[in-house]
C-alpha positions in Angstrom: -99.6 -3.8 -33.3 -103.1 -5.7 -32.9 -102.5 -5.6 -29.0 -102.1 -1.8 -29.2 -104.9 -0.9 -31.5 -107.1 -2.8 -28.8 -105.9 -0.8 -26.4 -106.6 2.9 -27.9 -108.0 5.2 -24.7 -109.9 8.1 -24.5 -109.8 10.9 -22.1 -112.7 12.9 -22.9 -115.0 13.4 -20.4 -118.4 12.0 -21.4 -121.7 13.1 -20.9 -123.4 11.6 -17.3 -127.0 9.7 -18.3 -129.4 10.6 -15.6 -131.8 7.6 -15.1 -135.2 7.5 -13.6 -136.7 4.1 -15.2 -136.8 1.4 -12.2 -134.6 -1.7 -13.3 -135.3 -5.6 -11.4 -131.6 -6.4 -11.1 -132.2 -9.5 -9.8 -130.0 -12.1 -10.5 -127.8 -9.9 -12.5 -124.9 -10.4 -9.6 -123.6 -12.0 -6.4 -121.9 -11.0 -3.6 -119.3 -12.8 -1.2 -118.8 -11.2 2.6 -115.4 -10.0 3.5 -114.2 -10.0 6.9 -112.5 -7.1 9.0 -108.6 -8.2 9.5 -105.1 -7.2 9.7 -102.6 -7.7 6.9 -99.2 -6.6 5.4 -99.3 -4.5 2.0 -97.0 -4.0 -0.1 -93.8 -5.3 -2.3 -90.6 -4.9 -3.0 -90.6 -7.3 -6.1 -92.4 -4.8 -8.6 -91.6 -1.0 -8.3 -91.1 1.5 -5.5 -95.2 2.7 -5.6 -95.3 -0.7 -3.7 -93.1 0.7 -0.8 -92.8 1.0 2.0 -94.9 -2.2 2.9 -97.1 -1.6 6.0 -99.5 -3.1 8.1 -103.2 -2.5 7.7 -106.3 -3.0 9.2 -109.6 -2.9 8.2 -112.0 -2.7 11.4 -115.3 -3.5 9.0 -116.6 -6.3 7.2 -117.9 -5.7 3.6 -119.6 -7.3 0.8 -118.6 -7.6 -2.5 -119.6 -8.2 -6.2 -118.1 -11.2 -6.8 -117.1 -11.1 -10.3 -116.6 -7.4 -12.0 -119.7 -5.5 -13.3 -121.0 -7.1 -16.1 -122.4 -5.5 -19.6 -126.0 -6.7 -18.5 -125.8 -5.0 -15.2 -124.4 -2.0 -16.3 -126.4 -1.5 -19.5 -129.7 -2.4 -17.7 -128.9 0.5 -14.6 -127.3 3.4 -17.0 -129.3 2.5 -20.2 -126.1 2.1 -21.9 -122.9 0.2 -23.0 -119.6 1.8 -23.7 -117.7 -1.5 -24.0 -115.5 -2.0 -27.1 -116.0 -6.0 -26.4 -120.3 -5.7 -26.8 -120.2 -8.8 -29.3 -118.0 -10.5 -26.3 -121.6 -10.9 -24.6 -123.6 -9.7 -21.6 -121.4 -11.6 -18.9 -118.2 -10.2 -19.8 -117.2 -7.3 -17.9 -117.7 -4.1 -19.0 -115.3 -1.8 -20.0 -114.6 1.9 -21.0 -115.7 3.2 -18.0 -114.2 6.4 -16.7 -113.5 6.5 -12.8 -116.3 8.8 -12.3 -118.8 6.6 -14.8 -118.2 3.7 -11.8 -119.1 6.0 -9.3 -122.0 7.3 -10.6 -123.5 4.0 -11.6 -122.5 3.0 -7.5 -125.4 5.9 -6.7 -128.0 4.9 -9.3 -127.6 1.3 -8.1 -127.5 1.9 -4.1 -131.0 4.6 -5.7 -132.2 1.5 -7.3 -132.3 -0.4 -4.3 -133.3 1.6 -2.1 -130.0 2.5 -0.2 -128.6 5.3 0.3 -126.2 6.8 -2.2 -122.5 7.4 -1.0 -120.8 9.5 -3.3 -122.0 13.3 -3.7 -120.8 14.7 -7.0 -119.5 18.4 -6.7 -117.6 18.6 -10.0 -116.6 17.0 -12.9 -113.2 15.4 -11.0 -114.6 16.2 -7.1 -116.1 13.1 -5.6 -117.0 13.3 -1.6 -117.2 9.7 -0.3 -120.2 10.2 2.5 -119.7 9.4 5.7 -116.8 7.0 4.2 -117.1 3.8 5.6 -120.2 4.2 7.5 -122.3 4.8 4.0 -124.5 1.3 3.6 -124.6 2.0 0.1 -122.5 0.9 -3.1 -119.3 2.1 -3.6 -116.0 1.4 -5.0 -113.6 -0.9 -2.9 -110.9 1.1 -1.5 -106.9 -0.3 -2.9 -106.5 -1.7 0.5 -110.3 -3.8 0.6 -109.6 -4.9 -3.0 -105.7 -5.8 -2.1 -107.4 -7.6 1.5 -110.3 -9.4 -0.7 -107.7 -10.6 -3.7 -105.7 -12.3 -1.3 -108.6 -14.0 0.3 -108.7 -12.2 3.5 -105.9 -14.6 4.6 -103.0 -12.8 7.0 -100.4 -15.6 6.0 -100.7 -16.8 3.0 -99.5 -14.5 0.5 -99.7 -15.7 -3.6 -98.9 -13.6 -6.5 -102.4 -14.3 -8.3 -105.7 -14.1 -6.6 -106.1 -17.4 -5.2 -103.3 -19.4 -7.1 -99.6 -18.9 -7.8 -100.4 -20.5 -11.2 -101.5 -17.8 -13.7 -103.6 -19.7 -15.8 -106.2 -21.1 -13.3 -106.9 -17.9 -12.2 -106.8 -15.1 -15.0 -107.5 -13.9 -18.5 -104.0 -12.0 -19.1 -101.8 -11.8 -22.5 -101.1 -15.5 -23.4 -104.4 -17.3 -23.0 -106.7 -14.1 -23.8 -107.0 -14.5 -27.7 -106.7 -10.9 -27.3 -110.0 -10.2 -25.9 -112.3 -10.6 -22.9 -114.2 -12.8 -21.6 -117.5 -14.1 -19.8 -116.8 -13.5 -15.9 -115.8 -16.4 -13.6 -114.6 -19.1 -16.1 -111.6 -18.9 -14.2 -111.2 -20.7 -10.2 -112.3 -18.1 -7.6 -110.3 -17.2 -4.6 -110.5 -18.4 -0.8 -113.9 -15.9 -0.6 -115.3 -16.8 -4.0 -114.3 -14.2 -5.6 -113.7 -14.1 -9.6 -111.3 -12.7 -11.9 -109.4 -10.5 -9.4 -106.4 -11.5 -11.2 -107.2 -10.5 -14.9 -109.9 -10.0 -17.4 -110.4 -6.2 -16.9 -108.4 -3.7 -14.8 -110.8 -2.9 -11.8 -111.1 0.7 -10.4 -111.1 1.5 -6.6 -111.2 4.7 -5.0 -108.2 6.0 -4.0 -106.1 8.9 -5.6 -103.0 7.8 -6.4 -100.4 8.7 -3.3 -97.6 6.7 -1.7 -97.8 4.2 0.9 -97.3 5.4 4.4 -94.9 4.1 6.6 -96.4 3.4 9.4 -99.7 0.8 10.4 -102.7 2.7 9.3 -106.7 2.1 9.6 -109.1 2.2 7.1 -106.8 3.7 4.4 -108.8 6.0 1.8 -105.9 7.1 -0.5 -104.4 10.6 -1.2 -106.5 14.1 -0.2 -105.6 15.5 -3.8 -104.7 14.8 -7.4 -106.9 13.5 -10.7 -105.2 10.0 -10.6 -107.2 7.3 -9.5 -106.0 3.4 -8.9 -107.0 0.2 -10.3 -106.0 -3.1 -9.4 -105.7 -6.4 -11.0 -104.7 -6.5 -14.4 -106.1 -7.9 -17.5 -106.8 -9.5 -20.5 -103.7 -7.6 -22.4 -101.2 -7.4 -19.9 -98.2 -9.4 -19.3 -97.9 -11.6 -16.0 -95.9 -9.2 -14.1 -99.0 -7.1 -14.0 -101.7 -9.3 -13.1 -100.0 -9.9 -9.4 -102.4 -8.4 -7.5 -99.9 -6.9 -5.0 -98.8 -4.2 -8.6 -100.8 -0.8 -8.6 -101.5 1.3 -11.3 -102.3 4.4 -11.7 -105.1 6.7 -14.3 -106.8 10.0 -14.8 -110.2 10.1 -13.4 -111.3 10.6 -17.1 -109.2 7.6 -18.8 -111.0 5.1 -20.4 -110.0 1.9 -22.2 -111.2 -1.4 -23.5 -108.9 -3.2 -21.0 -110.1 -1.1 -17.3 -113.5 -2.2 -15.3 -114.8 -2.1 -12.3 -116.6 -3.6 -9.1 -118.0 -2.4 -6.0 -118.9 -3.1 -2.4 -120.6 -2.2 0.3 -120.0 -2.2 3.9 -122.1 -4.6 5.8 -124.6 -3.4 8.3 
């Protein structure tokens, strides 16, 4: 009962600061570079949204955050913090972010730093990615960078967990959580250096929710329609079988819960 009380979502559609005030973030995150590569996606060990598995390339290198967007950051750039886990502390991930609260905080940070915002909002649920992967600006990972990133960016080597096939080393989950989250990269990072893939909070990406294709595909940016979004990774109050980073799952744009993050990329120049 305690594990389900925790995990009480919302799916009202909250009200979109607009913010003006300059913010140094400074400090306030890294980023690890991703290479462009070729790799197999896909499962058959979890459930058929992981089928048919299909080769993928990515023809672009990107950077990414390498632990998920923390309280600080995100309080300091939208003046606020929605997170159930605020006494948790400023490096723990934020949480209770809807799918469109990510992409509008991608804008106001790109805006913050001079770059050039990729996401133009013409509805509540209607998100046009810019110029997709040519935008220089922050943005959500699509599923298949995030899936390329949590496995390292390695074409072979395949492990359940982002960097380990041992749970423990690399993730907050349901047995060593204490039921809540925690400070970002405590845990080992991956072969890029990237931290709590596997765990701590679920971690938007882009994509509408749509099957895999069955043939080799480039780029990849998800489904043309629908209100369900992805996110990867698992977390602090989920069972092992869903912190493999290989399992998707699925929300409405507007879902929100204590257990669901995010963090965001950019394609390098």
């Amino acid at each position: 009962m305690w594990i389900l009380l925790l995990s009480i979502a919302c799916t009202e559609v909250r009200h979109i600061p607009t913010v003006g005030v300059y913010v140094d973030v400074t400090g306030m995150y890294d980023v690890v570079s991703v290479p462009s590569g070729e790799f197999v996606m896909g499962s058959e060990h979890h459930s058929i949204d992981e089928l048919p598995i299909h080769k993928v390339t990515l023809d672009h290198s990107f950077l990414m955050m390498t632990s998920e967007v923390t309280q600080e950051l995100y309080a300091s750039i939208m003046q606020e913090n929605p997170s159930f886990f605020n006494e948790c502390g400023l490096d723990c991930p934020v949480e209770k972010v809807q799918w469109l609260d990510a992409a509008v905080f991608a804008n106001h940070l790109s805006r913050q730093e001079g770059r050039e915002e990729c996401y133009q909002f013409l509805g509540r649920s209607e998100v046009n990615w810019v110029d997709e992967y040519e935008c220089l600006g922050w943005r959500l990972p699509t599923e298949a960078e995030w899936a390329w990133a949590a496995r390292g960016a390695q074409t072979t080597a395949e492990t359940r967990f982002a960097g380990s096939d041992e749970v423990s080393n690399v993730a907050w989950y349901l047995e060593n959580s204490n039921h809540t989250t925690h400070p970002v990269c405590q845990k080992e990072k991956n072969a890029l250096g990237l931290c709590d893939i596997s765990g701590n909070v679920y971690e938007w990406v882009w994509d509408r929710m749509d099957k895999y294709p069955s043939e080799a595909v480039l780029n990849p940016v998800g489904g043309d329609t629908g209100s369900h979004r992805l996110a990867r990774g698992g977390a602090w109050n989920r069972f092992v079988k869903n912190i493999d980073i290989r399992v998707r799952k699925e929300y409405s744009y507007a879902f929100q819960s204590n257990d669901l993050g995010f963090r965001l990329v950019r394609t390098a120049p």
